[in-house]
Phi, psi and omega in degrees: 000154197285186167269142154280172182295165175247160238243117186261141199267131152327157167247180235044040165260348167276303185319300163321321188287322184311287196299316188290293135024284203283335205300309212300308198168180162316150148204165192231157182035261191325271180334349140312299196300299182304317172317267186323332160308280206298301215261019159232000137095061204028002160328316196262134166209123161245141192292134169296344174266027157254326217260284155007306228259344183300310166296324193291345190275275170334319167311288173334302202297331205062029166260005155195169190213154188232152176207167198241112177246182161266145185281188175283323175301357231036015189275135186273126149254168193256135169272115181242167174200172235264176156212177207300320179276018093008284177277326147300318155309322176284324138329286181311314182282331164296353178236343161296318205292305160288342147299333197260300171274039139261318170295313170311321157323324199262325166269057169224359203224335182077125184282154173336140124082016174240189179248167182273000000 
């Protein structure tokens, strides 16, 4: 079987993945990038000169904080998680996010009583 392509994300769709990602605890960068890889079943990859600028944004914002730990490598990083007003943006872009590709769904399936 081929690899499939890999899939460049709408925008605003990292940030929501970032966040979603992120609900379980901390993690800091690479290991963001490698979470969203692994759990789209490598479709998704994201570049760090996507992922970097993305976090700083989310920060800025106060949908995530950061503290500088040591990795499993022993190399210090910065770790980011999620904060309570986080996890309330992430609710939310997640029940937009599923309304929206649901509707889209219903015209790609073609409405009741429509033609295709």
């Amino acid at each position: 079987m081929e690899p499939r392509p890999k899939a460049d994300l709408p925008q605003g769709t990292l940030d929501l993945l970032i966040l979603r990602v992120l609900a379980p605890g901390p993690l800091h960068g690479y290991a963001i990038a490698r979470r969203i890889q692994l759990r789209s079943r490598e479709v998704l990859a994201v570049q760090q000169g996507s992922l970097y600028p993305a976090l700083h944004r989310l920060e800025n914002r106060r949908l995530l904080a950061a503290d500088w730990k040591r990795s499993d490598t022993g190399r210090e990083a910065k770790f980011y998680r999620l904060t309570a007003r986080g996890r309330a943006h992430l609710a939310s872009e997640t029940a937009s996010w599923e309304q929206l590709v649901e509707a889209v769904g219903l015209i790609l399936r073609g409405a009741a009583g429509e033609g295709p």
